[in-house]
NUBAZA-203023 format. One record per residue: residue number from 0; x, y, z of N, C-alpha, C, O in turn. Coordinates in steps of 0.2 Angstrom, whole numbers. Each point is the difference from the previous one (the first is absolute). Example, Ala and Ser with C-alpha at 12.3 -4.5 7.8 and 13.67 -1.06 7.14 Angstrom:
% residues 2
 pos   nxx   nyy   nzz  caxx  cayy  cazz   cxx   cyy   czz   oxx   oyy   ozz
   0    66   -28    39    -4     6     0     4     6     0     5    -1     3
   1    -7     6    -7     4     6     1    -4     5     3     3     6     1
This chain:
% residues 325
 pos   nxx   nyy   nzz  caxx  cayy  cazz   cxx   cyy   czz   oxx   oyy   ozz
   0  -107    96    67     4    -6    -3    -1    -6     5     1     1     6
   1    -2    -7    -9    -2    -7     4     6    -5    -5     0    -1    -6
   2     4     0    11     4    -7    -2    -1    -6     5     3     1     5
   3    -6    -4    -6    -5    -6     4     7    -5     3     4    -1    -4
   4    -4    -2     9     4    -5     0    -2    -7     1     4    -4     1
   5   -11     3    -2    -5    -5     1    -3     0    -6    -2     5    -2
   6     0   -11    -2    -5     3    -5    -6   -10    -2     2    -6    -1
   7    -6     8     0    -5    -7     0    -4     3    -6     1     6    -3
   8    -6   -11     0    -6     1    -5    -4    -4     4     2    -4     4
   9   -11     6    -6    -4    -2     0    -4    -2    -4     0     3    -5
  10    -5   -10     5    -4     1    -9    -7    -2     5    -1    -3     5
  11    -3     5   -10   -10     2     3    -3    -1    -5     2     3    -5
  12    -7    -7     5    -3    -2    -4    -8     1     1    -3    -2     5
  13    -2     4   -11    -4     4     1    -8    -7    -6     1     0    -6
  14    -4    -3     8    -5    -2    -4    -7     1     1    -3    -2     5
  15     0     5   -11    -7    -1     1    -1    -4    -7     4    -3    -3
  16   -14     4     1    -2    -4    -5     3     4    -8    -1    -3    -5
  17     4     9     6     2     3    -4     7     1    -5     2     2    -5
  18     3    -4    12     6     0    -3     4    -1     9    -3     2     5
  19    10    -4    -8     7    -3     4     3     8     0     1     4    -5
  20     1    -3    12     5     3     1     6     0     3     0    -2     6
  21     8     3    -9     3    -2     5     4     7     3    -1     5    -3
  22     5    -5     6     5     8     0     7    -5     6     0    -4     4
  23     4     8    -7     6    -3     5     3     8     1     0     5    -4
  24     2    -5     9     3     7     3     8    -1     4     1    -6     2
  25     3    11    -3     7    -2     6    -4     4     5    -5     4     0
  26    10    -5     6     0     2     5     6     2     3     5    -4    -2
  27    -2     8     7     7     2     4    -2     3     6    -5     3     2
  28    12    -3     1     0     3     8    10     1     0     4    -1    -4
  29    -5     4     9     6     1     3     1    -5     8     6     0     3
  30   -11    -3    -2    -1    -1     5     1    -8     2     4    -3     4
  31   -10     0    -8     2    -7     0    -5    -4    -7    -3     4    -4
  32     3   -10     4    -1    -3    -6    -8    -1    -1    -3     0    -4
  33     3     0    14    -8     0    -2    -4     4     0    -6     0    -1
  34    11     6     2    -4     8    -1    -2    -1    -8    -5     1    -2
  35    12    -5    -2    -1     2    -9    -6    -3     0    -4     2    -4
  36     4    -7     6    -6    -4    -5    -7     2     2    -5    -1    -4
  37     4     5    11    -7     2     2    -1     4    -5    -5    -1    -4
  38    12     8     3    -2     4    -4    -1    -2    -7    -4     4    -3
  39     6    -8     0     0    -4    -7    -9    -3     0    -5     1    -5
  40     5    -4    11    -8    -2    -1    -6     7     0    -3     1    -5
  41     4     4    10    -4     6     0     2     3    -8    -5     4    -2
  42    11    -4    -1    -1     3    -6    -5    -5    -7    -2     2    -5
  43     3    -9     9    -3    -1    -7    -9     0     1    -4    -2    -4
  44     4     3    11    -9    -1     0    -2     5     0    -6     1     1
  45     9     4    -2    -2     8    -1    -1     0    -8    -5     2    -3
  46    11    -6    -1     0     0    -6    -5    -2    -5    -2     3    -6
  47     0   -10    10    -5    -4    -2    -9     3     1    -5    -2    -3
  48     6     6     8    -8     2     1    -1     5    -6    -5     0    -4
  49    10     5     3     1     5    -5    -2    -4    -6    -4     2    -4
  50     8    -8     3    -1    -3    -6    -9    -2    -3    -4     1    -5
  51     3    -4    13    -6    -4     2    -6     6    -4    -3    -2    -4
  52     3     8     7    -5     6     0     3     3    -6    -1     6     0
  53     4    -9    -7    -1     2    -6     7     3    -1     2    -1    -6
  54     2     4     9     6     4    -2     4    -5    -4     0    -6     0
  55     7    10    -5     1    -4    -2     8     1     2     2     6     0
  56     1   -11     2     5    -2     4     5    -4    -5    -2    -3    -5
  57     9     3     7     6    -6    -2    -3    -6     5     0     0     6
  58     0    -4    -8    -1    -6     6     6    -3     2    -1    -4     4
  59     8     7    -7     4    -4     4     5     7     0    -2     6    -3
  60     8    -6     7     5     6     0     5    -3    -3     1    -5     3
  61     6     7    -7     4    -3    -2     5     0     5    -2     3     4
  62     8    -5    -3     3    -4     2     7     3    -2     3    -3    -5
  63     0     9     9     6     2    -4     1     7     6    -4     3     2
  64    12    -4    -2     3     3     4    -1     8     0     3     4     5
  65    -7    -1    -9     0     7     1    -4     2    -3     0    -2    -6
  66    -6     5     8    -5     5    -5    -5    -8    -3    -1     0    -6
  67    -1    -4    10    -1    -7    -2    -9     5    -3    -2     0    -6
  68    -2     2    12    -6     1     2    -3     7     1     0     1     6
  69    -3     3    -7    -2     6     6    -2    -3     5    -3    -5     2
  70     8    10     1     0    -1     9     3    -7     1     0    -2     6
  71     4    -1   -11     3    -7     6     6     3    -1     2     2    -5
  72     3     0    14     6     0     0     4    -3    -5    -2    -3    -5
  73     8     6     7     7    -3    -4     2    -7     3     2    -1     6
  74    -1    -3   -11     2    -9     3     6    -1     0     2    -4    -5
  75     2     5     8     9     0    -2     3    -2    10    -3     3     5
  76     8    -7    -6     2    -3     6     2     7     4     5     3    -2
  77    -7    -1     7     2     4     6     9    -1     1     2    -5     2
  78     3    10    -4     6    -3     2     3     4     8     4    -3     4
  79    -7    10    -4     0     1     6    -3     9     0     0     4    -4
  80    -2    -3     9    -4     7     2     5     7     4     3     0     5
  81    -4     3    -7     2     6     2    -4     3     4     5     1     3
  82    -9     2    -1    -5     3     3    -7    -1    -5    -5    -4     0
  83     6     9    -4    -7    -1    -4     1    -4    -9    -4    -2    -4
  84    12     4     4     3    -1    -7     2    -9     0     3    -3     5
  85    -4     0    -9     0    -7    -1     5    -1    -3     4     4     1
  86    -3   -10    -4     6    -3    -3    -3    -6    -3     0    -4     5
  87    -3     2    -9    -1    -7    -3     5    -2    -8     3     4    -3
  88    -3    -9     3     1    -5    -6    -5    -1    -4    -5    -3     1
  89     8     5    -8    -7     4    -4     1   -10    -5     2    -5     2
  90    -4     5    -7    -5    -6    -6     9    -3    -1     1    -5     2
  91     4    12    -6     5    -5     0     8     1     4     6     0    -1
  92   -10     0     9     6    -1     5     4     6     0     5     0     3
  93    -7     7    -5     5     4     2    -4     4     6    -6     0    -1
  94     8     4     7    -1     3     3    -4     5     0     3     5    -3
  95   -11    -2     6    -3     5    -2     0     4     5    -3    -3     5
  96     5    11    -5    -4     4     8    -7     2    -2    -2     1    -5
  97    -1    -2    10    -8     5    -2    -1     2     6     0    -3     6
  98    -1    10    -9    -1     5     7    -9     3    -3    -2     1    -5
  99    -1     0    11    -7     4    -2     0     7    -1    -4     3    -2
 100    12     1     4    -1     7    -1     5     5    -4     1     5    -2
 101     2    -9     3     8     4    -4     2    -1    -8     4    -5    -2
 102    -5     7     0    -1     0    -9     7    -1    -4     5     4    -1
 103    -8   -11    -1     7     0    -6    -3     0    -5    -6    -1     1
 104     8     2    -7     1     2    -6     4    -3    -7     5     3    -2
 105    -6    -9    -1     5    -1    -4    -2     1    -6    -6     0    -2
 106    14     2    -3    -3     3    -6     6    -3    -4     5     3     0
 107    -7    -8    -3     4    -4    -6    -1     4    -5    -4     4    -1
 108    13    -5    -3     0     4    -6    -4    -5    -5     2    -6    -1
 109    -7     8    -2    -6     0    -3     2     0    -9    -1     5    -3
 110     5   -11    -3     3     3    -3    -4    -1    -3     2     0    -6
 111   -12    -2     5    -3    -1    -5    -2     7    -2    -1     5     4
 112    -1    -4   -10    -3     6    -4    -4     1     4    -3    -5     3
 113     4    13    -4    -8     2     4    -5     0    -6     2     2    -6
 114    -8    -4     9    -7    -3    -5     0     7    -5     0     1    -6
 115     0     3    10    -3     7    -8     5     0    -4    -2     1    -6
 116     9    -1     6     8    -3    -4    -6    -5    -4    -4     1    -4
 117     5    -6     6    -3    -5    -5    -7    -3    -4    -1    -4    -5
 118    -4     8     9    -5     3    -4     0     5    -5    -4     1    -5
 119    10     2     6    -1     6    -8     5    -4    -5    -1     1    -6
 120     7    -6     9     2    -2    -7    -6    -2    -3    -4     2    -4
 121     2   -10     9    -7    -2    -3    -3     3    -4     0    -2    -6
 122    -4     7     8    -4     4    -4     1     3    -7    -4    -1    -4
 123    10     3     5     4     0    -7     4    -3    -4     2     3    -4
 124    -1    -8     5     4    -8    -4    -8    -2    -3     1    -2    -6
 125   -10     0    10    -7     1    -4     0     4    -3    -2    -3    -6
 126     3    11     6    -3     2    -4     5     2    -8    -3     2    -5
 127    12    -5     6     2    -1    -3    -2    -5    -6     0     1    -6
 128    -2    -6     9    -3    -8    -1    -6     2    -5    -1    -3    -6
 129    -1     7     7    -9     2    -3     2     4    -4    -4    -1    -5
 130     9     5     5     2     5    -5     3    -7    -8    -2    -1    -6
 131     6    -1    10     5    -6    -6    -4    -4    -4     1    -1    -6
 132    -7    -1    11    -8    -2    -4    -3     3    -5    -2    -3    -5
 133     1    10     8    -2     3    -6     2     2    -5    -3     2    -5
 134    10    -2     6     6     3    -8    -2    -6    -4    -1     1    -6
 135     0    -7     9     1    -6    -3    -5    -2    -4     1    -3    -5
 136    -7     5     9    -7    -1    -3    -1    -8     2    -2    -4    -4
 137     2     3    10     0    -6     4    -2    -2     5     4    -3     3
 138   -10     4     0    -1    -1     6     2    -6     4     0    -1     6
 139     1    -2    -9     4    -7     2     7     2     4     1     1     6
 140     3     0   -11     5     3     4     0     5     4     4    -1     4
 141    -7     6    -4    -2     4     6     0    -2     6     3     2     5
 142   -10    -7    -6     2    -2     8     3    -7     1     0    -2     6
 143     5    -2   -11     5    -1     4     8     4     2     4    -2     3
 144    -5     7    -6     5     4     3    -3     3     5     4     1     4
 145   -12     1    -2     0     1     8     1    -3     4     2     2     5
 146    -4    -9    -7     1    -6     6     7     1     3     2     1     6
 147     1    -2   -15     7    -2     3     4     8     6     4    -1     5
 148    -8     6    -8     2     6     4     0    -1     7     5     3     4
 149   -10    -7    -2    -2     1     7     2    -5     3    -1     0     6
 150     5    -4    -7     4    -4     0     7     1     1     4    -3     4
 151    -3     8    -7     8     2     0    -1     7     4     5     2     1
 152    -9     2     2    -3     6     3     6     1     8     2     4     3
 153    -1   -13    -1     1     0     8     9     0    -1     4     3     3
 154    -4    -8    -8     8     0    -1     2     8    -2     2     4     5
 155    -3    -3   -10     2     7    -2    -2     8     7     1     6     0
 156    -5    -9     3     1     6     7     5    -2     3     2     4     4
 157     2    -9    -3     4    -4     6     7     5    -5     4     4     2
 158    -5    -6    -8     7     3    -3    -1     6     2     4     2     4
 159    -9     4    -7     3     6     2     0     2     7     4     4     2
 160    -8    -8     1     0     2     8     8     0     1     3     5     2
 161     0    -9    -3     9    -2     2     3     5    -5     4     3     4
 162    -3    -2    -8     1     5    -3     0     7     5     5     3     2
 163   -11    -2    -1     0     5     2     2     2     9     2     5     4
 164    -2   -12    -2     2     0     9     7     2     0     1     3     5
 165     4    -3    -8     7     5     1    -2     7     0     1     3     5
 166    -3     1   -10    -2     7    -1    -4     2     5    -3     5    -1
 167     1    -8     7    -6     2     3     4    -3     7    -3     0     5
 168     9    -2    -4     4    -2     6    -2    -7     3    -2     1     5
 169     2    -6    -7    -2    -7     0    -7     1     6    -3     5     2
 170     2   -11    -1    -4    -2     5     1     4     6    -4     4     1
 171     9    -7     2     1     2     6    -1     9     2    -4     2     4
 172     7     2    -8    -1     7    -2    -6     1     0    -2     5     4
 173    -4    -7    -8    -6     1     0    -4    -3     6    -5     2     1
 174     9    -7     4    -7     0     5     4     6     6    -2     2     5
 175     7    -2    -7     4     6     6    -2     8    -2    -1     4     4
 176    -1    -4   -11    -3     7    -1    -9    -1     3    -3     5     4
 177     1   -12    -6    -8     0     4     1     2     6    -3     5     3
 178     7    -9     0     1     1    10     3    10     0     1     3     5
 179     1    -2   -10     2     8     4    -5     4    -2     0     5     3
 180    -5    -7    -7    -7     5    -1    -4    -2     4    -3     5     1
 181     1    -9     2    -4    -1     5     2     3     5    -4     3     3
 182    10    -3     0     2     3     7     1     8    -2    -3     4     4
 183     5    -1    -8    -4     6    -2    -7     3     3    -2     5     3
 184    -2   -11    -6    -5     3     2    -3    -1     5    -6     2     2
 185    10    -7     4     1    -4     6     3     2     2     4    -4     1
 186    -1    10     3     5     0     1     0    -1     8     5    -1     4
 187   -10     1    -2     2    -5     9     2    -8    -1     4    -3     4
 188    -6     1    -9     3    -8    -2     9    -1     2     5     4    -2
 189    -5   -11     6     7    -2     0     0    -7    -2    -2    -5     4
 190     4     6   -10     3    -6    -2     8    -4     1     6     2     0
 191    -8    -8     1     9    -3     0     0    -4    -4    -3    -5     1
 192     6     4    -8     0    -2    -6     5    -9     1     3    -1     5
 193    -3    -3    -8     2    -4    -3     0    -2    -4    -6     0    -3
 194    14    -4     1    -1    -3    -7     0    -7    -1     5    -3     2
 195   -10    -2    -5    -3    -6     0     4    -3    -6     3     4    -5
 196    -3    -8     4     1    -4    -7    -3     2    -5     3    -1    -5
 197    -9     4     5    -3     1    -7    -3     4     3    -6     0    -1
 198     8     5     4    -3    11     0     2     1     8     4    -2     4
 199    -9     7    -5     3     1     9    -9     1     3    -6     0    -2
 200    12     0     9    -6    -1     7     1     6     3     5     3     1
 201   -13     1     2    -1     6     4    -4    -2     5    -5    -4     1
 202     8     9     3    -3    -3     7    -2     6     5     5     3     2
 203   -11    -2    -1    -2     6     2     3     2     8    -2    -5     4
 204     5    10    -2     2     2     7    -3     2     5     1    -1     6
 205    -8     7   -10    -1     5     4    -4    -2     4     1     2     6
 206    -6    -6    -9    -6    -1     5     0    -7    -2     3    -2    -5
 207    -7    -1    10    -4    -6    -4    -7     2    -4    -4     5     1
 208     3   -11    -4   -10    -1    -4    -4    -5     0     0    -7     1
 209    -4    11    -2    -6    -7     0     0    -4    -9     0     4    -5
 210     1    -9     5     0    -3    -8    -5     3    -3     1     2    -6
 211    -5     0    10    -7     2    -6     0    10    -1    -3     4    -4
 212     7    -3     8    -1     7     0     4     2    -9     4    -2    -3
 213    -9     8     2     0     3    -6     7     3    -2     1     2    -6
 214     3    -1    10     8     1     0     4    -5    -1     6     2     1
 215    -8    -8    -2     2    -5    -1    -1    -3    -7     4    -3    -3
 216   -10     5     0     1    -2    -6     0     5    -5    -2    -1    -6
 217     4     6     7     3     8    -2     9    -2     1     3     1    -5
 218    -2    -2     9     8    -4     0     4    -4    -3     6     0    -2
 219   -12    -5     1     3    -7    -4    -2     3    -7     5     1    -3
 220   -12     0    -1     2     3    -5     4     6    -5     1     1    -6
 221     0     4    12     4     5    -2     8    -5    -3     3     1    -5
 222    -1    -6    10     8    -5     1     0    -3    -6     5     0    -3
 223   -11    -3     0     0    -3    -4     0    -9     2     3    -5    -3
 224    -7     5     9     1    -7     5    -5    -6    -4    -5     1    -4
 225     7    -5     5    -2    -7    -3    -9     1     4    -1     1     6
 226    -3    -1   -12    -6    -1     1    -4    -5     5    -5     1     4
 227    10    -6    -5    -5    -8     2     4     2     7    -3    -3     5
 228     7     6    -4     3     0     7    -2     5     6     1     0     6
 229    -6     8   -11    -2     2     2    -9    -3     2    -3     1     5
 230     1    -4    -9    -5    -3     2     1    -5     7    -5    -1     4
 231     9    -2    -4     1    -4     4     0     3     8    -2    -3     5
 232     5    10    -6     1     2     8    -6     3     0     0     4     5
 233    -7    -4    -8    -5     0     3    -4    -3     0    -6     2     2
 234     6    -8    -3    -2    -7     0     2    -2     8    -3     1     5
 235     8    -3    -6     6    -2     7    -1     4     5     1    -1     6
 236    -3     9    -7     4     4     5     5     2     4     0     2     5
 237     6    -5   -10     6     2     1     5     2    -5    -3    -1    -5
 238     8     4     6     7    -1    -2     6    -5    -1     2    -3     5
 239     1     2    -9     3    -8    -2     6     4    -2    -1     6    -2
 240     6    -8     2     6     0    -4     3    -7     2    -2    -3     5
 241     8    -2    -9     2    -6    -1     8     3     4     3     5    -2
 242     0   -10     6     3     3     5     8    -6    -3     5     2     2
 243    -6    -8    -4     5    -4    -1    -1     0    -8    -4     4    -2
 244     9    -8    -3     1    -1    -6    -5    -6    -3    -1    -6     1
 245    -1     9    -5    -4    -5    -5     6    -9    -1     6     0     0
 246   -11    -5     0     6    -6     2     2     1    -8     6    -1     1
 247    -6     2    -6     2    -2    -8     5     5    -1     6    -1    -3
 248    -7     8     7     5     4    -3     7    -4     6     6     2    -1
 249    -6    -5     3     5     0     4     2    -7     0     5    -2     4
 250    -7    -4    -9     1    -5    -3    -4    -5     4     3    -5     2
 251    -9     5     1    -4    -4     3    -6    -2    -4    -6     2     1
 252     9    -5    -6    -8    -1    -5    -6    -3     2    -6     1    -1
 253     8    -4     5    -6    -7     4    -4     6     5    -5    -2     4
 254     7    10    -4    -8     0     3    -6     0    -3    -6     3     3
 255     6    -4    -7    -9    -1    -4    -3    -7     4    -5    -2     0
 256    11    -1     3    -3    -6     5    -6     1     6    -4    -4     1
 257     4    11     2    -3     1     5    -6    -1    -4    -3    -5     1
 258     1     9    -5    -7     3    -5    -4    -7     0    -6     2     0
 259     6   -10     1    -5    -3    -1    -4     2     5    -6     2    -1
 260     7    -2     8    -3     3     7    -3     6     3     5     3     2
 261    -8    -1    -2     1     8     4    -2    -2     8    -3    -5     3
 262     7    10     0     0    -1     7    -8    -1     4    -5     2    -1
 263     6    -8     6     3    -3     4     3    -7    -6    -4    -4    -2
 264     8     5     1     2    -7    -3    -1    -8     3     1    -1     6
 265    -2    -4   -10    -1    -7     5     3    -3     3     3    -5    -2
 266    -2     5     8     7    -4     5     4    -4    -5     6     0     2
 267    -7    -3    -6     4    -3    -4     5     0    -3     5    -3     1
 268    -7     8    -4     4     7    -2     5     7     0     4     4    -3
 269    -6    -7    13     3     7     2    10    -3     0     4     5     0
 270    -2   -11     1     6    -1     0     3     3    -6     4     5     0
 271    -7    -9    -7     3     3    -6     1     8     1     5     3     1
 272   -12     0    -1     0     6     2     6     5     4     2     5    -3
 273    -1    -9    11     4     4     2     8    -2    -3     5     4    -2
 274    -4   -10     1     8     0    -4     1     5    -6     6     3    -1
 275   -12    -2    -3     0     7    -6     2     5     4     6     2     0
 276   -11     1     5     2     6     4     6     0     0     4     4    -3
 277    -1    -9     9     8     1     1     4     1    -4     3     5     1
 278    -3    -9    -8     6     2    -5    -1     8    -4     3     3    -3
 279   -10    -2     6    -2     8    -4     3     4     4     3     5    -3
 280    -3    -4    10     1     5     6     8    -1    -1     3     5     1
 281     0    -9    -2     8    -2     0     4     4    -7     6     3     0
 282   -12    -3    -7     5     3    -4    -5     6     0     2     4    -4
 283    -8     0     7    -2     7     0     7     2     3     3     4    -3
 284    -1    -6    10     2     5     3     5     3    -2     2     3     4
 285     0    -4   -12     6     3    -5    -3     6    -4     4     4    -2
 286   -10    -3     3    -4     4    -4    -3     7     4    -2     1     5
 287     1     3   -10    -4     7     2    -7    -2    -4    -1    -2    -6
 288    -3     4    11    -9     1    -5     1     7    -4    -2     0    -6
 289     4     5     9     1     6    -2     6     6     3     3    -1     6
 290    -2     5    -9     5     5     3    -2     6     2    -5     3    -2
 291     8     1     5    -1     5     4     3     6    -4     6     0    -1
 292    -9     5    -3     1     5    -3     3     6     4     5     1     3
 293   -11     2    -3    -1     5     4    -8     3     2    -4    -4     0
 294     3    11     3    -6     2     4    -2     6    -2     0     4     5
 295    -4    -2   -10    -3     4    -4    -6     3     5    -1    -2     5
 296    -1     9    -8    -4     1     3     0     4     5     4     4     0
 297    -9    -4     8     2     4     6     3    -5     3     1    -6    -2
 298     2    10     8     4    -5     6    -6    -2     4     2    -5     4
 299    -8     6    -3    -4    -4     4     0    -6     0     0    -4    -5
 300     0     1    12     0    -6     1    -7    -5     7     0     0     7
 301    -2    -4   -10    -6    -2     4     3    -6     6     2    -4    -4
 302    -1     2     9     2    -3     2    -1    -8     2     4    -4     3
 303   -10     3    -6    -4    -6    -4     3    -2    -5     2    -5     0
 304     0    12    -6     2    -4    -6    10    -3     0     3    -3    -4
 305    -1     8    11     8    -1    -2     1    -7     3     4    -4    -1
 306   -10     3     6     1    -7     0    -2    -6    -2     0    -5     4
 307    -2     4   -11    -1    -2    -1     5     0    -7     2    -5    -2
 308     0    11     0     5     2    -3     7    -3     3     5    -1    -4
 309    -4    -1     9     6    -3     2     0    -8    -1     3    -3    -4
 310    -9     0     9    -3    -7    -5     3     1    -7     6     0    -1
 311    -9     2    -4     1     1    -6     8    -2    -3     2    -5    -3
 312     1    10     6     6     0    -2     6    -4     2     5     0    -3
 313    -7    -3     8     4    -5     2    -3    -6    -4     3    -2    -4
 314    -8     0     4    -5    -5    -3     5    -1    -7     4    -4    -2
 315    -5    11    -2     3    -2    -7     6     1    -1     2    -1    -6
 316     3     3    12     7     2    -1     1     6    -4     2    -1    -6
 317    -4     5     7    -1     7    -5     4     2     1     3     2    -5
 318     1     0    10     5     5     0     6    -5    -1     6     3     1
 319    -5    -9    -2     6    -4    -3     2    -1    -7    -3     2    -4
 320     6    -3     4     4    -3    -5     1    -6    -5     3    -1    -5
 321    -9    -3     8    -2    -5    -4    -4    -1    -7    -5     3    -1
 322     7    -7    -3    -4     3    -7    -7     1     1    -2     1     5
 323    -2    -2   -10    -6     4     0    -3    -7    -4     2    -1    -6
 324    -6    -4    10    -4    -3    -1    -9    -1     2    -3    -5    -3
């Protein structure tokens, strides 16, 4: 895991009798500014010779606080370091941990139809469609009642899906039956559970991991963990969980303000910038990110992860009593 505190771009440009080349690259350091930009230039004349000798390349990297590029760091303001576990301010202003080895896990309750739910209505509202056609002796109407079928396939899964989430113990029951079948078949796993605004948080005890290791994405989809989030910690090579309250839920509408910049933002900007901060750290600090359940699983505990685990819960105010934003 690399959180840069330095960060530059580079642009290089390439002409023969045959064609213009150009590439622009970032660069970062932890070190100094002018480490980033040597690194930004060595990244882009690497880039550019690869291009030069026929490969085919992005010529520019985009420009975005997390998962911008392969291989470019995460770009979010440094708030403060723990040993190896970070603290940055993530796109809109809310507080982010990222650790390289101690595994969270978020699992929003998910209230969309699962796809095979709404591929068989689908399926059969068409072949209904085709059937009505043919009483009809119509092929006309046939296929516009499939049209219209496939059209109404996504609503009509959302209805029985909800329908059927009370007989089946709502959401929350079903991702607590996931986490209890997996630790079944885990049973060295120690999980410490929390509950988030929208599902819960698991946070592995026993050991630490490498993002990439195959226990890792054996975990996330047994949980039922957001896709893009497990992509992300092998992209990044870390671990993220969001440690302060989203600014909207907590009546702070203006953070979509930070979003035209990504980090390093323009000295011009940094006043506005930090006056936002202020008024946001003033009413977070009413708020919990998440709460503290309980601890499933074995009692093993790694003592990398409990530290990191303590960050954690003081960070979100878990074990208080503050609402849940």
């Amino acid at each position: 895991m690399i959180v840069p505190q330095y960060w530059a771009e580079a642009r290089l440009q390439h002409r023969d009798q045959r064609r213009q080349a150009t590439v622009r690259r970032f660069g970062w350091s932890d070190d100094s500014q002018a480490d980033a930009q040597a690194n930004a230039e060595a990244r882009a004349q690497e880039a550019l010779a690869r291009l030069v000798a026929g490969e085919t390349l992005p010529r520019r990297e985009r420009k975005v606080a997390y998962d911008g590029a392969p291989g470019v760091p995460i770009r979010e303001e440094i708030v403060s370091r723990h040993g190896d576990t970070i603290i940055t301010r993530n796109s809109y202003g809310a507080r982010c941990l990222n650790t390289p080895n101690v595994l969270f896990a978020d699992i929003d309750f998910e209230d969309k139809p699962p796809r095979r739910l709404t591929l068989s209505i689908t399926a059969l509202l068409v072949l209904a469609a085709a059937a009505l056609g043919w009483i009809l002796h119509s092929p006309g109407y046939g296929i516009g009642f499939a049209v219209l079928a496939l059209v109404l396939g996504y609503g009509l899964g959302r209805v029985v899906n909800n329908l059927r989430l009370p007989a089946t113990g709502g959401l929350e029951r079903i991702a607590r039956r996931r986490i209890a079948g997996f630790l079944e078949e885990h049973p060295d796993w120690h999980l410490r559970l929390y509950r988030t605004p929208s599902g819960l948080r698991a946070l592995a005890m026993h050991r630490t991991f490498d993002p990439e290791e195959p226990a890792v994405a054996a975990c996330f989809a047994a949980l039922g963990v957001d896709p893009h989030y497990a992509r992300l910690c092998l992209t990044q090579h870390c671990f993220r969980a969001r440690v302060s309250p989203k600014p909207w839920r907590i009546s702070i509408p203006e953070g979509i303000r930070l979003r035209p910049e990504v980090w390093p933002v323009s000295p011009e900007r940094l006043p506005e910038r930090n006056r936002w901060i202020e008024a946001y750290e003033e009413a977070a600090g009413n708020y919990a990110s998440c709460r503290f359940i309980e601890g499933v699983g074995s009692k093993a505990v790694a003592p990398e992860a409990q530290a990191v685990q303590r960050l954690h819960d003081e960070l979100c105010q878990a074990t208080g009593a503050s609402p849940l934003a």
